[in-house]
C-alpha positions as CSV (number, residue, x, y, z in Angstrom):
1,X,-5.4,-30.9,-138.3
2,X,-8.3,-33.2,-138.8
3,X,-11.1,-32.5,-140.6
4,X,-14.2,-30.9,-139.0
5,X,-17.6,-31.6,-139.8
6,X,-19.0,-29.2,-142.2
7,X,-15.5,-28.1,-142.8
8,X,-14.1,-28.2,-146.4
9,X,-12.3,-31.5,-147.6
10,X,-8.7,-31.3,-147.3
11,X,-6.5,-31.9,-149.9
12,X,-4.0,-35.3,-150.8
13,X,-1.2,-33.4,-148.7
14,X,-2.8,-32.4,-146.0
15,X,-4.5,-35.7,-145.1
16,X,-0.9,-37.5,-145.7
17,X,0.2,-34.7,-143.0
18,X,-2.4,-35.7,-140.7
19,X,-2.0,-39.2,-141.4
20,X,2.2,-38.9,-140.3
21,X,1.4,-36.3,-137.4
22,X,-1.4,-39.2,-135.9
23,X,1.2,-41.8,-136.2
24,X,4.1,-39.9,-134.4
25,X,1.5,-38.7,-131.7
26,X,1.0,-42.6,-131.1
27,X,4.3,-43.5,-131.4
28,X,5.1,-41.2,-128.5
29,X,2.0,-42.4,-126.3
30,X,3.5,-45.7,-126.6
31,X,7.1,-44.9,-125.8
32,X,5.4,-43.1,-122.9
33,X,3.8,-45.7,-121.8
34,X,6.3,-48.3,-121.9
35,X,9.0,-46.5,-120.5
36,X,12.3,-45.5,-121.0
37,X,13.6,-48.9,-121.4
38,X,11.4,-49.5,-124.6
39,X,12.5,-46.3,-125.6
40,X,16.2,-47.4,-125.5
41,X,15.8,-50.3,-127.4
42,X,13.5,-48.9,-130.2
43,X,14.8,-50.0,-133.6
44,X,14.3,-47.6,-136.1
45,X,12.7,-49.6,-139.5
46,X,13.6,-48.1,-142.6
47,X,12.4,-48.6,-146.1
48,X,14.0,-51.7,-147.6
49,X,13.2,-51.4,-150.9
50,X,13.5,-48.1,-152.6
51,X,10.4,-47.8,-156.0
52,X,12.5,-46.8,-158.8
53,X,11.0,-43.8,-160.5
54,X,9.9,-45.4,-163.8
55,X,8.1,-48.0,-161.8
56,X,6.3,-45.3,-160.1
57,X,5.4,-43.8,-163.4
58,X,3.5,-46.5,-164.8
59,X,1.6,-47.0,-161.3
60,X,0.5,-43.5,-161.5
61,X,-0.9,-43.9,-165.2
62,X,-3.4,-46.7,-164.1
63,X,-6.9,-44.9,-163.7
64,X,-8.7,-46.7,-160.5
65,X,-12.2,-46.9,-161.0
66,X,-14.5,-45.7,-157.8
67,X,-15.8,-49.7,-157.6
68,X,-14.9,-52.2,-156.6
69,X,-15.2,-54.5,-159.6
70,X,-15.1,-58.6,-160.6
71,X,-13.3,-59.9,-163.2
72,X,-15.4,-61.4,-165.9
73,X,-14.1,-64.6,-164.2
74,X,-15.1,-64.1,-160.8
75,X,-18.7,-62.9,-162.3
76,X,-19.1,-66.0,-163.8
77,X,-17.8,-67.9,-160.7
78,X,-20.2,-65.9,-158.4
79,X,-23.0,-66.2,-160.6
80,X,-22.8,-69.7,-161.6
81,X,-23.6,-70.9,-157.9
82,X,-26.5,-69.1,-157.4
83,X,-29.8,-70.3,-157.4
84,X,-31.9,-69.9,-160.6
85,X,-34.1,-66.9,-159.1
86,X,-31.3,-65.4,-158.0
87,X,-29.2,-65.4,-161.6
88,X,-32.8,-64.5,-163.3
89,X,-32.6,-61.3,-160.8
90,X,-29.1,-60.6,-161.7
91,X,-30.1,-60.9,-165.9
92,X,-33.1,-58.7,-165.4
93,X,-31.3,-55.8,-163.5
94,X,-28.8,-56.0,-166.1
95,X,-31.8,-55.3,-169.0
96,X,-33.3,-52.3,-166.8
97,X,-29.9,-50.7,-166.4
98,X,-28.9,-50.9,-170.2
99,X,-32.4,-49.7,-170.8
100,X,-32.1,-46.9,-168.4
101,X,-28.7,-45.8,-169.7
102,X,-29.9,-45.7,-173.3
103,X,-32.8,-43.2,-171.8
104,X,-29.7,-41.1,-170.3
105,X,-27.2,-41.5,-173.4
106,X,-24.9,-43.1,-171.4
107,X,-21.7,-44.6,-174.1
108,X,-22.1,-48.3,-174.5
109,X,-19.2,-50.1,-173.5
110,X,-18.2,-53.4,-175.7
111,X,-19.1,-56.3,-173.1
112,X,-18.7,-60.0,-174.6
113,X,-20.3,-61.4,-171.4
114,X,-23.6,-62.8,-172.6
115,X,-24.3,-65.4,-170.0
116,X,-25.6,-67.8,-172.8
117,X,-24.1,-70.9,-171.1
118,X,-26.3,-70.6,-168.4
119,X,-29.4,-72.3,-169.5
């Protein structure tokens, strides 16, 4: 059921189908080898707390972005213990990439973090 290489991606159902089949697969191997007297004093875990469906709406509206992003917070955290060269590095890269995505048309995106307190 996995995926083979070269093979073409499988969809959101069929990975969750792998994903249960490679659990039950181990699940056996382990009652298999711990015996029958593991087996007769499995506990079966069930779900203790049931999502209510308008819950689940709203988590399925939020739009994750393919980063792994810092809060302006953290940036300024992170960036306000680095060395000088290092924070210089981190404001020119930020210049070249707005300039480069003026040259593509990328949309500008309203960002109020100037760095200006950190001279």
């Amino acid at each position: 059921m996995a995926q083979k290489c070269g093979g073409r991606p499988l969809t959101e159902e069929q990975t969750n189908l792998a994903v249960r089949h490679s659990l039950w697969l181990e699940e056996r191997r382990d009652i298999r080898r711990l015996g029958k007297e593991f087996e007769s004093n499995w506990i079966e875990v069930k779900a203790m707390i049931e999502p209510l469906p308008e819950l689940e709406k709203i988590v399925m509206s939020n739009i994750v972005s393919g980063t792994n992003s810092l809060s302006a917070v953290e940036w300024q955290t992170m960036e306000s213990a680095m060395p000088t060269e290092e924070r210089q590095t981190h404001k020119n890269l930020k210049v070249w990439m707005e300039d480069r995505a003026k040259d593509i048309g990328a949309i500008q995106v309203n960002d109020e973090d100037d760095d200006d307190d950190d001279d």
